[in-house]
PADOTI-953248 format. One line per 3 residues: number of its first residue (from 1); for each residue x, y, z of N, C-alpha, C. Coordinates in steps of 0.001 Angstrom, whole numbers. Layout:
<recs>
NUM = X,Y,Z,X,Y,Z,X,Y,Z | ...
</recs>
This chain:
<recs>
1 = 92717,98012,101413,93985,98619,101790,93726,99668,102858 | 94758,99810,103979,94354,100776,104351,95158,102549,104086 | 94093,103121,103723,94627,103828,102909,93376,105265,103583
4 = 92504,105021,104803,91378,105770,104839,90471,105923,104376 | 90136,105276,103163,88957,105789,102425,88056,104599,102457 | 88443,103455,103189,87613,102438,103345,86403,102820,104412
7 = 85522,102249,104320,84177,101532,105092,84983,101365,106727 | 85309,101770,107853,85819,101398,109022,85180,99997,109615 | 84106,99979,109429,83351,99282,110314,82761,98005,109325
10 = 82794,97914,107745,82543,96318,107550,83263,96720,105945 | 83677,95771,105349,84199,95481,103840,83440,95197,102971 | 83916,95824,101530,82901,95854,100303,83812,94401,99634
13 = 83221,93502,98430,83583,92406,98288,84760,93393,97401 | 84219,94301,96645,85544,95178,95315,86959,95342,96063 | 86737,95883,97249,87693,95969,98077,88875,94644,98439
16 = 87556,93739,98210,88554,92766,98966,88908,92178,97587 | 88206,91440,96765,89099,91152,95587,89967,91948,94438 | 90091,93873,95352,91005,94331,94616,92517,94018,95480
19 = 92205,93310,96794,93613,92902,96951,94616,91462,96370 | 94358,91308,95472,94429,90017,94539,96042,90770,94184 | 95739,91754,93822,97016,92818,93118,98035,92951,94011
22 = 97804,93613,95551,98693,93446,96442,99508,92458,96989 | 98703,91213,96993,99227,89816,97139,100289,89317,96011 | 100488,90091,95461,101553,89293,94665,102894,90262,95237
25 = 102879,90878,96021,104130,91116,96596,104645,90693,98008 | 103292,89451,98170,103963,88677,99096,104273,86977,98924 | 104795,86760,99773,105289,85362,99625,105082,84035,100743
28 = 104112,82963,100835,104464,82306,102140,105403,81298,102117 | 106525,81843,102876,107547,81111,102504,107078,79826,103687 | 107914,78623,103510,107780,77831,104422,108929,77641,105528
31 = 108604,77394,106678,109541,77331,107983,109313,75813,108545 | 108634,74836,108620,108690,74198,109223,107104,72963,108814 | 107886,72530,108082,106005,71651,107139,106672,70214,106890
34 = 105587,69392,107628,105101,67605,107621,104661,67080,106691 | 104047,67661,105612,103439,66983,103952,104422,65925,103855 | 103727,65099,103036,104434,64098,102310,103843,64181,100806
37 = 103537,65356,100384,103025,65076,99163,103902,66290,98163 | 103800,66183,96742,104553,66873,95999,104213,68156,96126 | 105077,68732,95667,104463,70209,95143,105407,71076,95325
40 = 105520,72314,96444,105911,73486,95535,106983,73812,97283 | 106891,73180,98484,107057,73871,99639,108269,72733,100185 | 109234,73598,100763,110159,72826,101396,109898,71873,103008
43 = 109979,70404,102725,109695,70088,104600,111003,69711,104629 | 110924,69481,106033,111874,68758,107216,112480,67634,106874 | 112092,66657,105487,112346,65419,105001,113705,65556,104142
46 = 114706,65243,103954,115958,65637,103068,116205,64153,102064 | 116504,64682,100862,116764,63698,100234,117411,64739,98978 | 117328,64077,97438,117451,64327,96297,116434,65612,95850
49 = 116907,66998,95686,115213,67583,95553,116177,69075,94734 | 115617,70291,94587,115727,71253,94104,116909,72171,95373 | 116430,72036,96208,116693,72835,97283,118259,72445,98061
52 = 119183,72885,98226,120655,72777,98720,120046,72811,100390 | 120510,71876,101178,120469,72305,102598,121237,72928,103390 | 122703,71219,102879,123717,71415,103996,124659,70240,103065
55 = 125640,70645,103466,127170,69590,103256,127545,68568,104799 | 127275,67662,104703,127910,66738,105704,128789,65394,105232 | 129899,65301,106513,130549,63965,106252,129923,62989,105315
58 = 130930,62552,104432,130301,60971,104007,130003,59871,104672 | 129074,59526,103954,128645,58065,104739,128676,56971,103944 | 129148,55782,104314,128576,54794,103776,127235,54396,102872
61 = 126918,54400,101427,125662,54466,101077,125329,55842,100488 | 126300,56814,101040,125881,57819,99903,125999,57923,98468 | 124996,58626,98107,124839,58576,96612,126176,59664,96237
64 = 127592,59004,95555,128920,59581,95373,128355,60741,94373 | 127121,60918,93659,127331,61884,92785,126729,63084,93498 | 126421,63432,94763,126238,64276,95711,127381,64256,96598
67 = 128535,64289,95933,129441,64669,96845,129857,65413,96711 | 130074,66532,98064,130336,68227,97789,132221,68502,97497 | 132504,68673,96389,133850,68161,96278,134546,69383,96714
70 = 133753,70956,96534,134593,71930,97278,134707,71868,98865 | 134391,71710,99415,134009,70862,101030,134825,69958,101395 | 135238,69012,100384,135839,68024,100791,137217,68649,100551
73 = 137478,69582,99165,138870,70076,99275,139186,70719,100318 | 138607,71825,100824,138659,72644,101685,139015,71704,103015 | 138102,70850,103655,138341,70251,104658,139656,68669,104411
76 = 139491,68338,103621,139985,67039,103050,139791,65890,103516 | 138386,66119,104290,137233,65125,104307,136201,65210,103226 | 135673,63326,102945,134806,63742,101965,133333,64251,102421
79 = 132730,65144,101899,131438,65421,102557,130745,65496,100845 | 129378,65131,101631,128165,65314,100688,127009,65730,100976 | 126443,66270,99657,125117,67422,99536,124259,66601,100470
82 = 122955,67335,100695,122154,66859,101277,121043,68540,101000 | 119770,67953,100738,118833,68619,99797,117434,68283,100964 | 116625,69358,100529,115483,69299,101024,114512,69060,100207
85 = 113790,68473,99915,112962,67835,99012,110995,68764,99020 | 110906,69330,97741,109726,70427,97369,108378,69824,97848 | 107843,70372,98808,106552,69779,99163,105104,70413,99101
88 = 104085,70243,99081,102952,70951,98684,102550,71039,100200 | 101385,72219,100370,100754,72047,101810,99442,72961,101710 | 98526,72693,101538,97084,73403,101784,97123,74365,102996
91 = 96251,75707,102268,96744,76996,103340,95520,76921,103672 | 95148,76738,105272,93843,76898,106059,93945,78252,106859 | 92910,78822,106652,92492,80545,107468,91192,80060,107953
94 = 91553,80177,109197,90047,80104,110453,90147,81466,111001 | 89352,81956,110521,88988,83781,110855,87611,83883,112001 | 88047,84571,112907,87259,84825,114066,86238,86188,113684
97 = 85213,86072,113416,84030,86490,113696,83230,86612,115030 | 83495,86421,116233,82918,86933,117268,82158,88431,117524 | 81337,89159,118370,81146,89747,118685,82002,91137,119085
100 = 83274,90689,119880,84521,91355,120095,84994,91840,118583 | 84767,91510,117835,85615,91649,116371,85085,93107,115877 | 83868,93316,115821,83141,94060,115519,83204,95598,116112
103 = 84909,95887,116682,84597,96735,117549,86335,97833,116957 | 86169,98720,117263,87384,99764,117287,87372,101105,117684 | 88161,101760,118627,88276,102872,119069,89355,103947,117771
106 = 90018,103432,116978,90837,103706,115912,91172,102578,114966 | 91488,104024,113593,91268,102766,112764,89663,102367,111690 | 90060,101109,111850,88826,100053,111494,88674,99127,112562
109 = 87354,98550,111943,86804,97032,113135,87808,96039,113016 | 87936,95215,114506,88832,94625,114157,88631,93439,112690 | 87026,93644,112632,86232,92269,111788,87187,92871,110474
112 = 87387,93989,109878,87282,94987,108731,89265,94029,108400 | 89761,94538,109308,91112,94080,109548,91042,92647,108862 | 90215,91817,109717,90471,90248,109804,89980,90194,108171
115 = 89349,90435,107281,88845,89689,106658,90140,90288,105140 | 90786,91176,105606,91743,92035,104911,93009,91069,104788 | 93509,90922,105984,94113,89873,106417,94192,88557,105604
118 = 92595,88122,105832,92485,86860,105012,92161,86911,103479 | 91829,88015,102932,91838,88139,101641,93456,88424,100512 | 93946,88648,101653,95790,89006,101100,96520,87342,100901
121 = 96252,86553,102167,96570,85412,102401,96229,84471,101170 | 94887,84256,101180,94336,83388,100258,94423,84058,98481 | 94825,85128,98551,95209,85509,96933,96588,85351,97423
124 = 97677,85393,97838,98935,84735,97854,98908,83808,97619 | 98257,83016,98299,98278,81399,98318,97694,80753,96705 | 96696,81667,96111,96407,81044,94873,97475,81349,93923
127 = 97937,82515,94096,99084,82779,93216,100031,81960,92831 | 100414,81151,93866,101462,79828,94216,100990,78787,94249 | 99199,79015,93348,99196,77180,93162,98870,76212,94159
130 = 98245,77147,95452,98373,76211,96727,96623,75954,97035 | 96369,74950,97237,94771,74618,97597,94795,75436,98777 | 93556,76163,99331,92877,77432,100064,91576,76308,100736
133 = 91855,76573,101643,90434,76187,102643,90447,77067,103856 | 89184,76963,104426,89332,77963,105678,87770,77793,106570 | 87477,78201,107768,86288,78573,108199,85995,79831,108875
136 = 85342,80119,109387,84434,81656,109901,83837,81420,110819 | 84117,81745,112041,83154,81295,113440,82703,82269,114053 | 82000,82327,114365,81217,83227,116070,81131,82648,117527
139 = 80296,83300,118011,80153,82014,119387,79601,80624,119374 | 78197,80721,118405,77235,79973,117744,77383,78896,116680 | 78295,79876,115712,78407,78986,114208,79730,78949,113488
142 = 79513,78298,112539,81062,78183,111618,80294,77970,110407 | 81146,78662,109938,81054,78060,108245,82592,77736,107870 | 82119,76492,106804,83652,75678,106487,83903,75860,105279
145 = 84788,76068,104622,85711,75710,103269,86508,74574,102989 | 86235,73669,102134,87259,72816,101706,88341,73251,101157 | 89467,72566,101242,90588,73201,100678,90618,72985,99210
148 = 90227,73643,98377,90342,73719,96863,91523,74778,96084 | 92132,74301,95029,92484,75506,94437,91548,76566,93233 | 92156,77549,92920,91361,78095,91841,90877,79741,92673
151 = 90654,80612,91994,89796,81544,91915,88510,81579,92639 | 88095,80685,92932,86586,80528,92790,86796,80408,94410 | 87385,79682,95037,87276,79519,96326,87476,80548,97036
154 = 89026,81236,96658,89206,82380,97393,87653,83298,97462 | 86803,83418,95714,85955,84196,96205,84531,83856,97242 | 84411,82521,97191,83647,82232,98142,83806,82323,99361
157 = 85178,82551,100238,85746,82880,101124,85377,84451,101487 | 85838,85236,100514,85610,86400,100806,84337,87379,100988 | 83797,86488,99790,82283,87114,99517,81529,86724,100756
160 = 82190,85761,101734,81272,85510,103030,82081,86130,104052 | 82740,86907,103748,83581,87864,104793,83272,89167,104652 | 81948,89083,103440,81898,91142,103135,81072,90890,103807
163 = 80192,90192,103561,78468,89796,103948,78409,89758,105639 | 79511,90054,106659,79077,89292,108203,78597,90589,108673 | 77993,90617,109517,77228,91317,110579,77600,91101,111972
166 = 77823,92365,112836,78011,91765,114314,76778,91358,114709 | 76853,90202,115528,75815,89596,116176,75582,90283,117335 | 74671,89847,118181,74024,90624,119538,75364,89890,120604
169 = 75790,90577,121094,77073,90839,122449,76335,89856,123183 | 77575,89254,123563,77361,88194,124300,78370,87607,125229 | 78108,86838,126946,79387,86907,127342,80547,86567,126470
172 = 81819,86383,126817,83075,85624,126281,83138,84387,126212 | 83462,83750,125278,83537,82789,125343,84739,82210,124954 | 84946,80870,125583,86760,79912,125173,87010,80451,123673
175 = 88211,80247,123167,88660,79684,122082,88509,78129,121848 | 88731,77244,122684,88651,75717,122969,87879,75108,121497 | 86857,75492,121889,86029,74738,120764,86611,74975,119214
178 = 86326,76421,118762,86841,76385,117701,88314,76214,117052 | 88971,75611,117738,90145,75101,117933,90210,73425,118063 | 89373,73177,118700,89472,71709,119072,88722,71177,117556
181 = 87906,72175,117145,87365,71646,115410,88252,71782,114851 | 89124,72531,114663,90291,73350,113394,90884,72412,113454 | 91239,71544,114832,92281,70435,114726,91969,69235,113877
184 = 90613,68896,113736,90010,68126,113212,90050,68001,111867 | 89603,69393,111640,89476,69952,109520,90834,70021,109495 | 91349,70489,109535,92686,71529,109415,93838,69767,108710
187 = 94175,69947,107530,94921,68653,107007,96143,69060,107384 | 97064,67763,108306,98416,67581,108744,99366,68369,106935 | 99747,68863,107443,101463,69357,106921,100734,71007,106263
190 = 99509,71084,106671,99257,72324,106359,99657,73636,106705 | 99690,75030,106023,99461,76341,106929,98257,76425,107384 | 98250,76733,108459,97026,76703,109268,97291,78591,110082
193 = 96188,79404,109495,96646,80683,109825,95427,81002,110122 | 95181,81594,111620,94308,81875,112919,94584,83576,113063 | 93250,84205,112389,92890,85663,112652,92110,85485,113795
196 = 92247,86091,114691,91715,86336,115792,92058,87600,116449 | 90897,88181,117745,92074,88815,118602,92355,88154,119803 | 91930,86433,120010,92381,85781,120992,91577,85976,122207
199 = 90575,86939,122358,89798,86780,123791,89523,85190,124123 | 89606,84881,125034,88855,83393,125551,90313,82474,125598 | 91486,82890,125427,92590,81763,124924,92820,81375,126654
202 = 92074,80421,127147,92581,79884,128394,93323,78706,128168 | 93708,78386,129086,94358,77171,128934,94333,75679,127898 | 92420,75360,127861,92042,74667,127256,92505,75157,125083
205 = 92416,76186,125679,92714,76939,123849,94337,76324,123431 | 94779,76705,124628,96613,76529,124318,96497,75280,124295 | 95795,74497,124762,96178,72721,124619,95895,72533,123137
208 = 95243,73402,122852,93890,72627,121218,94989,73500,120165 | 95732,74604,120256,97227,75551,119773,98002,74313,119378 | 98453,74073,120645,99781,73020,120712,99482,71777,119845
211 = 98367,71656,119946,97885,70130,119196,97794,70148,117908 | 97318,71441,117245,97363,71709,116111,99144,71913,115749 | 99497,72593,116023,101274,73062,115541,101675,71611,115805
214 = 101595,70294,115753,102269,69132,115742,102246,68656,114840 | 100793,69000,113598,100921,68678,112720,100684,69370,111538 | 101201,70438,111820,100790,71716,110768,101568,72826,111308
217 = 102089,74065,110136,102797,74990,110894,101450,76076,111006 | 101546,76529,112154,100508,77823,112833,101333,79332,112737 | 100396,79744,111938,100468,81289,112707,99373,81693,112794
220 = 99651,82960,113813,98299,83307,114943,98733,85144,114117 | 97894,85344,114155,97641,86868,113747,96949,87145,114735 | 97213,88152,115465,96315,89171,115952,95943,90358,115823
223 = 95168,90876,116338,94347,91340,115999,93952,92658,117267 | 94449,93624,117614,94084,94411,118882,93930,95894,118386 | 92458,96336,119115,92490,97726,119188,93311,99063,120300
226 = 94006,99846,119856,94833,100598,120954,94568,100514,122324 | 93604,100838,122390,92469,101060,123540,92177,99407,124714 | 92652,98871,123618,93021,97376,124851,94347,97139,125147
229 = 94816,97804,124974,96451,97635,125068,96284,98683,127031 | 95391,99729,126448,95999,100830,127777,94893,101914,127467 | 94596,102121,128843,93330,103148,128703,94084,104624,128254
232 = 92651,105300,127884,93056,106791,127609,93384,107562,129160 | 93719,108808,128828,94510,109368,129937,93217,109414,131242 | 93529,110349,132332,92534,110176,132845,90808,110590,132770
235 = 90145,110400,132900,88881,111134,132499,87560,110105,132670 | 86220,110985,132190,85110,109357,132327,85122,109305,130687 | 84594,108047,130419,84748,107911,129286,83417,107067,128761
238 = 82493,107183,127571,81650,106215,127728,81376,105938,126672 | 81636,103909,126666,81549,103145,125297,80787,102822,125347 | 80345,102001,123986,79442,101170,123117,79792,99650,122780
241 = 78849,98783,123102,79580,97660,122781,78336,97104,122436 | 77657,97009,121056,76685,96510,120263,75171,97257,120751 | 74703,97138,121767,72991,97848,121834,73535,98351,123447
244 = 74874,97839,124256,75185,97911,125689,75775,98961,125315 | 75933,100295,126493,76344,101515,126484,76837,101527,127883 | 78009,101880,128834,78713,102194,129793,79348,102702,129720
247 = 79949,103240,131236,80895,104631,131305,82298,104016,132419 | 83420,104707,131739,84892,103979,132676,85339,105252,132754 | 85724,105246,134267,86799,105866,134357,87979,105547,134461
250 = 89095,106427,134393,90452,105989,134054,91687,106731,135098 | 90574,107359,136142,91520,108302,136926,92100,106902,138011 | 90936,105705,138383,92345,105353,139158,92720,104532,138663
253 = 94250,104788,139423,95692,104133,138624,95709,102808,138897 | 94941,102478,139763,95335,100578,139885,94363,100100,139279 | 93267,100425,138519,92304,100032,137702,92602,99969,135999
256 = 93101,101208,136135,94666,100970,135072,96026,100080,134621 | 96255,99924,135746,97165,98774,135895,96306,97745,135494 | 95296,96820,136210,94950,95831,136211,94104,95527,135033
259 = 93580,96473,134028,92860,96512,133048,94194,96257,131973 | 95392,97401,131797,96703,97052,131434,97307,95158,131571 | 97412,95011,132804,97549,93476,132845,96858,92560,132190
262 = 95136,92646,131579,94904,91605,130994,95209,91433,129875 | 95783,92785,129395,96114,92692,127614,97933,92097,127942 | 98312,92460,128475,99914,91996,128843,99845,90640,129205
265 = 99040,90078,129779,98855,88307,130181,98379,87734,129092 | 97735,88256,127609,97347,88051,126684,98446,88024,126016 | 99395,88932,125973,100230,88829,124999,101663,88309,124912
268 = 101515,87924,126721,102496,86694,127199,101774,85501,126886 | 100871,84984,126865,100649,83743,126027,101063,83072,124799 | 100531,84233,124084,101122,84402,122565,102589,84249,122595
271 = 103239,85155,123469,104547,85107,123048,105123,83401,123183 | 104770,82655,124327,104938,81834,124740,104815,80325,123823 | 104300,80414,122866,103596,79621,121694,105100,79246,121080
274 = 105603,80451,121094,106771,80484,120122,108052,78958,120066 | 107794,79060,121822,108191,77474,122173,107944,76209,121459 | 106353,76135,120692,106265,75315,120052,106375,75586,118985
277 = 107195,76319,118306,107454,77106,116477,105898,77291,116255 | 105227,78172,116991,103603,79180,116216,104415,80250,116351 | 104279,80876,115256,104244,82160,114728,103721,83073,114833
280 = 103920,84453,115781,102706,84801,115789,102811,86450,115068 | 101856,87348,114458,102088,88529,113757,100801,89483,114613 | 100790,90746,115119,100487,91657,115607,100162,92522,115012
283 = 98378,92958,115195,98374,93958,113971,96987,95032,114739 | 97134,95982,114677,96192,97349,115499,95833,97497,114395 | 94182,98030,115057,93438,98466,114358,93328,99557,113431
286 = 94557,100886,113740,95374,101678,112989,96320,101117,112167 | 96736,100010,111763,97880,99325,111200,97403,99203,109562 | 98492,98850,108532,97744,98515,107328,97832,97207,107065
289 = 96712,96384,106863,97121,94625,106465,98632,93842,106242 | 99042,95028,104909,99507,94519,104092,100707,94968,104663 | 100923,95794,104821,102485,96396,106069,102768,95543,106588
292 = 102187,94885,107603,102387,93784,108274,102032,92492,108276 | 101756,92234,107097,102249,90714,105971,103721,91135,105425 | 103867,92310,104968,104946,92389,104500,106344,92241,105100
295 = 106161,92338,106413,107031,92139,107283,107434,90973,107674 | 106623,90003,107492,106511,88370,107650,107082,87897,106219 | 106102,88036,104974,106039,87329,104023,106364,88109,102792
298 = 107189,89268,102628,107009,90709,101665,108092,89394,100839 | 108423,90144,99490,109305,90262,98525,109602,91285,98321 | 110879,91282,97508,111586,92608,97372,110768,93631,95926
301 = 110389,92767,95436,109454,93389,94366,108067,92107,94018 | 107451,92797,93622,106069,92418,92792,106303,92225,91474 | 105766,91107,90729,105574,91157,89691,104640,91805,89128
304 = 104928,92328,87664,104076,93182,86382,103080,92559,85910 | 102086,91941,86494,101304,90939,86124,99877,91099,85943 | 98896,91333,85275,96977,91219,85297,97133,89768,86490
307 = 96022,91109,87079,95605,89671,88096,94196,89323,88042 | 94507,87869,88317,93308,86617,87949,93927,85640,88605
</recs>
C-alpha cells in the first residue's frame, strides 16, 4: 500500500500478499469479452442468460416468453427481452521488468508500483474465481505463468515479483517483441492487463497492441515518474541511472520543451489505443496502487471477509 512506510525501491513478498485484503474492494468488471466458455463474465454474444440487455421489436422466432410486455404496453408494439449471456475469461498480467522500471525521482520505483499493481489484480481476480496467468520480462528474458486458478498461482506470481533486481542499463529497447509473444500466450476472450511504462512503444508495438485487443480486452497501465512528464525548474541537476551517473541542465527552454514532447508523444499514443477499446489507467510514482484501481474497478464497499 502506499502508505510511506514501504521499501521505495523493491517489495517484500508480506507486503504484497497483504494486499489480498485490499482487493476485495475491487471489481473487474467486464466491457467488452470474446469467450465462448461458461462462467462468471458478460460477452458481446446475447441470448437466454442472467443479465437484462435491451428490449427490441419482435421478431419472428422469438422465444414469446421473453416478451417485454411493459414495452410493448407502453409502445403498443410487441418487443422482447434480449439478455447477455455469463462468460468466463482468464486474467493475463504481462508486467514489465526492464531496466527503466527500476527508477524514481518520487515516490517508489516504478518496478515497486508495477508489481503492486499486479498483486491487487491477480487477488481480485482469484476472488472471482477467475484463472490468473501472466509473464515478467526484461530486455533479455521472460518468465511465464499458465493461467491457473487457486491461491497458489497468484503466489508464484508474486513471490517472483519480490525477488527482481534491476539489471545492468542498457540501450532501449521495442516493446514489439514482448508483445508479439503476449499475442501468442495470451488466450482469445481474455483480460489481458500490460504494466508497463511503455518506453520502446514504436509503431511495431502498436501493431502487436492492436492485434492483441482483437481478441482479448487490453488494458495498459502505466506507469510514469514526475520527472518524465517535465523537468525540474531551472538549474544543473545530476542523475543516476544504475552504475551511469550524468548531469542536465534545465535552464534552456527548448531542451525543455523537447524533452517535455517525448513524454506528450508517449501519451498521445496511449490515448490513441482508445480507438481500438484498450483501456488505458495512469499511475505516478507518488500515486497509491489501489487509488487508482479504484477508480477503474472500486466497489462501493468491501466485504467483511478472512482472506485466503
Amino acid at each position: 500500500m502506499s502508505d510511506g512506510r514501504n521499501n521505495p525501491t523493491r517489495n517484500s513478498l508480506t507486503e504484497l500478499i497483504a494486499l489480498n485484503r485490499a482487493a476485495y474492494s475491487l471489481k473487474l468488471h467486464a466491457r467488452r469479452i470474446r469467450s465462448r466458455q461458461s462462467g462468471q463474465y458478460l460477452s458481446r454474444i446475447k441470448g437466454r442468460g442472467m443479465e437484462f440487455d435491451e428490449s427490441r421489436p419482435y421478431e419472428p422466432g422469438d422465444d414469446v416468453r421473453n416478451i417485454d410486455w411493459r414495452v410493448t404496453a407502453r409502445t403498443g408494439t410487441t418487443h422482447t427481452k434480449m439478455f447477455r449471456e455469463e462468460r468466463e475469461r482468464p486474467v493475463f498480467i504481462s508486467v514489465d521488468s526492464r531496466a527503466p522500471m527500476f527508477f524514481a525521482t518520487r515516490g517508489r520505483f516504478k518496478s515497486v508500483i508495477a508489481a503492486e499493481l499486479t498483486s491487487l489484480i491477480a487477488w481480485t481476480a482469484h476472488h472471482q474465481g477467475d484463472r490468473i496467468g501472466g509473464e515478467i520480462f526484461d530486455e533479455t528474458e521472460h518468465t511465464e505463468f499458465r493461467p491457473r486458478r487457486g491461491q497458489h498461482n497468484v503466489l508464484r506470481i508474486i513471490k517472483q515479483l519480490s525477488s527482481l533486481k534491476a539489471a545492468a542499463a542498457t540501450p532501449q529497447t521495442s516493446l514489439e517483441a514482448p508483445l508479439r509473444r503476449l499475442q501468442r500466450i495470451a488466450h482469445p476472450g481474455s483480460l489481458v492487463c500490460i504494466i508497463s511504462d511503455f518506453r520502446g512503444l514504436d509503431e511495431a508495438a502498436l501493431t502487436q497492441l492492436v492485434n492483441i485487443s482483437r481478441h482479448s480486452e487490453v488494458l495498459l497501465l502505466h506507469i510514469f515518474d514526475p520527472l518524465e512528464a517535465e523537468l525540474p525548474d531551472k538549474g544543473h541537476y545530476r542523475v543516476s541511472f544504475g552504475e551511469r551517473i550524468f548531469s542536465i541542465n534545465t535552464a534552456n527552454q527548448q531542451f525543455r520543451q523537447r524533452y517535455s514532447g517525448h513524454f506528450q508523444e508517449r501519451m498521445g499514443q496511449l490515448q490513441q489505443l482508445a480507438t481500438h477499446h484498450i483501456n488505458v489507467l495512469h499511475c505516478r510514482t507518488d500515486e497509491s496502487p489501489i487509488a487508482v484501481l479504484r477508480r477503474r474497478f472500486g466497489v462501493q464497499a468491501a466485504p467483511t471477509r478472512k482472506a485466503g
